[in-house]
C-alpha positions as CSV (number, residue, x, y, z in Angstrom):
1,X,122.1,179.7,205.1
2,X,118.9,182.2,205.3
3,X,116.2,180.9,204.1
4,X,116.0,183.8,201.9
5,X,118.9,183.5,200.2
6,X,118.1,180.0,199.6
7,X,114.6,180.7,198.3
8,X,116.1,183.6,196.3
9,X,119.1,181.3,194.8
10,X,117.1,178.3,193.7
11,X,114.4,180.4,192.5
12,X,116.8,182.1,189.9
13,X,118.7,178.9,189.3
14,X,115.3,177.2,188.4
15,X,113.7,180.3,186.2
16,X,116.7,180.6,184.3
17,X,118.1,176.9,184.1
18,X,115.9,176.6,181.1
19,X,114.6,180.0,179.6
20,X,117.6,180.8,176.9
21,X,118.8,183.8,179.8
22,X,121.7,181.6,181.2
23,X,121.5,180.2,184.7
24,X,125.0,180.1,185.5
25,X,125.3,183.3,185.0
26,X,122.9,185.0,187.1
27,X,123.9,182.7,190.0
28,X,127.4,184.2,189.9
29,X,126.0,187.6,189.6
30,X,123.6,186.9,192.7
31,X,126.5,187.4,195.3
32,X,128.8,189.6,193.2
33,X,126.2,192.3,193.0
34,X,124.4,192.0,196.1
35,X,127.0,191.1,198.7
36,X,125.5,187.9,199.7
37,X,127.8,185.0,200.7
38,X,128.5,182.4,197.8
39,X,125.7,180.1,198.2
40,X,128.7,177.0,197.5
41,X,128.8,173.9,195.5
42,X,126.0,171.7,197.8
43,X,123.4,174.4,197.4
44,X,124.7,173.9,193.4
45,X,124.2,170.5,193.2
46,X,120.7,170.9,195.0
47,X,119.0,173.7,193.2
48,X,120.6,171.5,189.4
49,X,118.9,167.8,191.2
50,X,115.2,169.9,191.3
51,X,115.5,171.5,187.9
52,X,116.2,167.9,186.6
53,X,113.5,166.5,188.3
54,X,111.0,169.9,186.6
55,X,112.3,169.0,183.3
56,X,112.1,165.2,183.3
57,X,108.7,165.9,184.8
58,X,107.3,168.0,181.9
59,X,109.0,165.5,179.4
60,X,108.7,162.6,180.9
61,X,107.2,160.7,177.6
62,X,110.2,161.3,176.2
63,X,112.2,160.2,178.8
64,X,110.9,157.0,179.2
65,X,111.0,156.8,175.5
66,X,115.0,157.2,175.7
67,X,114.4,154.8,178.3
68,X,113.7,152.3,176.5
69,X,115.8,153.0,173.7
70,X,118.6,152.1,176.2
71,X,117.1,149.1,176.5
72,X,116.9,148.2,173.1
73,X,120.4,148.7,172.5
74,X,121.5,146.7,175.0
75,X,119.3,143.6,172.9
76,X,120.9,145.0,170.2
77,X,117.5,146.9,168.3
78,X,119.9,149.6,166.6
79,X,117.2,151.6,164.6
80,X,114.3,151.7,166.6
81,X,113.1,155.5,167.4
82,X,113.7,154.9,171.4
83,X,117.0,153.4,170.1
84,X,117.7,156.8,168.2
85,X,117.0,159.3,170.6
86,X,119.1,157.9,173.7
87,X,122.2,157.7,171.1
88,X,121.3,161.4,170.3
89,X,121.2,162.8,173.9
90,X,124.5,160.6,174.6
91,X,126.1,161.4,171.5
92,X,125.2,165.3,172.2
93,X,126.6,165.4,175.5
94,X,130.2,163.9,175.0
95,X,131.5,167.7,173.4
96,X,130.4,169.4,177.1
97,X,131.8,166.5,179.0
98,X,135.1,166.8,177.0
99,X,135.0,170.5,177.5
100,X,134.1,170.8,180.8
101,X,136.7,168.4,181.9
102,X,139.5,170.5,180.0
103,X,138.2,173.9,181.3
104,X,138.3,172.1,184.7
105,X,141.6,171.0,184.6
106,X,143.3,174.4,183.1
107,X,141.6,176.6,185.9
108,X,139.9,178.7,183.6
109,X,136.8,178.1,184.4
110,X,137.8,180.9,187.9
111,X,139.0,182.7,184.8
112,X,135.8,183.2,183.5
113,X,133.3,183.9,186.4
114,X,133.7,188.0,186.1
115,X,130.9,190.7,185.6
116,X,132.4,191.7,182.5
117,X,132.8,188.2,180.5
118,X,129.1,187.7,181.4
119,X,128.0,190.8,180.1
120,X,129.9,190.4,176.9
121,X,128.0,186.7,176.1
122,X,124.8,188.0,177.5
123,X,124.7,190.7,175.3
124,X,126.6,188.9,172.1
125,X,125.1,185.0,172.1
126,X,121.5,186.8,172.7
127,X,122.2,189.1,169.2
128,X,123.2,185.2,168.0
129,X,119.9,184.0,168.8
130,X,117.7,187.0,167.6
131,X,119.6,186.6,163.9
132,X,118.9,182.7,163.9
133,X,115.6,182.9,165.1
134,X,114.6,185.2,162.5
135,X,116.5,184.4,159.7
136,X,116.2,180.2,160.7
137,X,114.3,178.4,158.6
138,X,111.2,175.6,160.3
139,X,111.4,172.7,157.7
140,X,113.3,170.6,160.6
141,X,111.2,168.8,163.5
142,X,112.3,166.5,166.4
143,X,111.3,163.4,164.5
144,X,114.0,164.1,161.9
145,X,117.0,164.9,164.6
146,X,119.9,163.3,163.4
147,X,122.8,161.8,165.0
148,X,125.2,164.3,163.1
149,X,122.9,167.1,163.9
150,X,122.9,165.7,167.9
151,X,126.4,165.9,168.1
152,X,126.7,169.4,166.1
153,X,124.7,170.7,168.5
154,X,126.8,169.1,171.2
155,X,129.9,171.3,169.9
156,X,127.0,174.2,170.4
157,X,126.2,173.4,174.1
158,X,129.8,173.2,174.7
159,X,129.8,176.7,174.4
160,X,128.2,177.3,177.2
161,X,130.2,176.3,180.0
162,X,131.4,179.9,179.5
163,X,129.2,181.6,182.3
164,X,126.7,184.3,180.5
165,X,126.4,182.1,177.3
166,X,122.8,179.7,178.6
167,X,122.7,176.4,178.4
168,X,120.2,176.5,177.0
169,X,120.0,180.2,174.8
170,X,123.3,178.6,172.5
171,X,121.3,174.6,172.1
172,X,118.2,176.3,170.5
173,X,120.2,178.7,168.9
174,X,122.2,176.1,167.0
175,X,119.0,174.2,166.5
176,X,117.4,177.0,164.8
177,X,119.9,177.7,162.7
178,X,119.9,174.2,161.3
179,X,116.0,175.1,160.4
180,X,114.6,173.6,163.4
181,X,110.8,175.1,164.6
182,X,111.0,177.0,167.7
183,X,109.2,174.2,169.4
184,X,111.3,171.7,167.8
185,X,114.6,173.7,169.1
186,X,113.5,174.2,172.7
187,X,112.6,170.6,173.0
188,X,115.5,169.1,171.8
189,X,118.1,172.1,174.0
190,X,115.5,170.8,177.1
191,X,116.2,167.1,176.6
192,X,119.7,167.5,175.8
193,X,120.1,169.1,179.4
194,X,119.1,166.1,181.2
195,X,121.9,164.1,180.6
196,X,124.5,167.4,181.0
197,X,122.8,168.4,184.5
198,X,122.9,164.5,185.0
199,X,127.1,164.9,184.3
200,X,127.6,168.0,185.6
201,X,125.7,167.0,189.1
202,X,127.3,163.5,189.6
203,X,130.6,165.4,189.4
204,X,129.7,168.2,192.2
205,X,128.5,165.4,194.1
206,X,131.3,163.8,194.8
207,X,132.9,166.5,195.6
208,X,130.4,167.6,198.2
209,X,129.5,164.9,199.6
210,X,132.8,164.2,202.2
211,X,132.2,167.5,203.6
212,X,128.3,167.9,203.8
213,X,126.4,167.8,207.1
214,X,122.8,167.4,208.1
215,X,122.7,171.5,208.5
216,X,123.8,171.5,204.9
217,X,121.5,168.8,204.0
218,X,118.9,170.2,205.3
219,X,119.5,173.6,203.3
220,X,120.1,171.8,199.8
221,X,116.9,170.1,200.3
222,X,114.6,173.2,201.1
223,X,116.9,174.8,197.7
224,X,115.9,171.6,195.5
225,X,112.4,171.8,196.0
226,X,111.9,175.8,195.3
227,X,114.2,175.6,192.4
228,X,111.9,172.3,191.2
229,X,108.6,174.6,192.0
230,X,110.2,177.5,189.7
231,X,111.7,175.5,186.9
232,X,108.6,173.6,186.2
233,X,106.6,177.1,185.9
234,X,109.0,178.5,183.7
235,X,109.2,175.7,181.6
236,X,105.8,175.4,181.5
237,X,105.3,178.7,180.6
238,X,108.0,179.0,178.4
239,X,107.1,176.1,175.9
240,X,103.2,177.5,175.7
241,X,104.0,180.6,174.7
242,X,106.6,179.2,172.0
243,X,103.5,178.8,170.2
244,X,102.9,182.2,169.5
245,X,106.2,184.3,170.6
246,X,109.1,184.1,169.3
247,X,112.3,184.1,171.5
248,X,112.5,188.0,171.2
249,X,111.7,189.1,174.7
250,X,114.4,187.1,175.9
251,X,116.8,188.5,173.4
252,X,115.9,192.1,174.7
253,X,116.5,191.1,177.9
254,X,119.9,189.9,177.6
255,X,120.8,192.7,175.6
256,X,119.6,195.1,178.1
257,X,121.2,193.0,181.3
258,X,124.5,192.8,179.1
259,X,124.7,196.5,178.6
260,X,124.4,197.1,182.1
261,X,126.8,194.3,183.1
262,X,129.3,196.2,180.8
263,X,128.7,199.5,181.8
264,X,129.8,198.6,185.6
265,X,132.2,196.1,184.8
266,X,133.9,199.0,183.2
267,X,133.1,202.2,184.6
């Protein structure tokens, strides 16, 4: 593959993997709009590994935290906060997992890769997440997440194995509509991806790997490292200016892409 389009592919996959703009979604509109060859399930797998590694980087306290909470499960310390936050992230991944596997096996998830279903969640989850971020009320922070709230907000993330929706965009929604800060919200939607690009990625995997070669290899490696590079900028970026933006320039973006989306999917 051209270096290019592998630069230009993970690049997009690792800006938008975590901004609430939907990753998926720009990825399927990369060769639909622009002619380019579909970049294929390794360079998938590749450009998801480095924007885990970005965001386990940038949160890696909390990682190892959940770490440990692992461990203290397994010696049976129930209620410890480690303890709490790896049930959490488990507990909020099952709903996508469940979903993902039925979508998978009633084919509609070829169903749903089209320029017009993207424009129409583009446009309608980012109206979504203007309403709860300015109507959502900040008495919730991470220290309080819940296990009910966890797997509430796992129904939430399901919803975004329809391409357009963000992974991320419908998590902090949710979470801000159960009163969480923005902060608060983006962390929690960041920390629940790890263990959903975790799922998602093991499954691609073995798909991929009976037919890869060292050409391939070679290509998914260059694609994990640029989409790594861009995902920890954004992320970096994104969570600083959280402390004084709200999530309204990403709102008028998706609006404005989604109108466009519509307008050619239609005309």
């Amino acid at each position: 593959m051209p270096l290019l389009q592998l630069f230009l592919v993970a690049v997009i996959q690792g800006i938008t993997e975590f901004l609430p703009i939907s990753s998926s979604g720009h990825l399927i509109l990369l060769p639909n709009l622009t002619g380019l060859e579909d970049q294929g399930q390794t360079i998938d797998v590749a450009v998801h590994v480095g924007t885990l590694f970005a965001v386990c980087l940038y949160f890696r306290s909390d990682v190892a935290l959940s770490i440990r909470g692992f461990g203290h499960l397994f010696i049976g310390k129930r209620d410890t906060e480690a303890a709490r936050l790896f049930k959490n992230l488990v507990i909020a991944t099952i709903p996508v997992v469940i979903a993902g596997v039925i979508i998978s096996m009633t084919g509609l998830n070829d169903a749903l890769r089209s320029v017009a279903v993207i424009g129409w969640t583009m446009l309608g989850f980012g109206i979504v997440l203007y309403v709860f971020d300015q109507v959502g009320k900040t008495d919730q922070t991470f220290e309080g997440w819940s296990i009910k709230q966890a797997f509430i907000l796992g129904l939430w993330q399901a919803i975004a194995l329809i391409p357009g929706t963000s992974r991320s965009g419908i998590t902090i929604t949710g979470a801000r509509a159960m009163g969480y800060d923005r902060e608060s919200a983006a962390r929690i939607a960041m920390l629940m991806s790890i263990p959903t690009i975790l799922a998602s990625g093991t499954l691609l995997t073995a798909e991929v790997l009976s037919s890869a070669d060292m050409q391939v290899a070679r290509d998914g490696a260059i694609a994990a490292a640029f989409a790594f590079a861009a995902a920890l900028v954004a992320l970096t970026l994104m969570m600083r200016l959280l402390k004084s933006v709200s999530f309204t320039p990403y709102v008028i973006y998706r609006v404005v892409l989604g109108v466009i989306l519509l307008w050619y999917a239609y005309s």
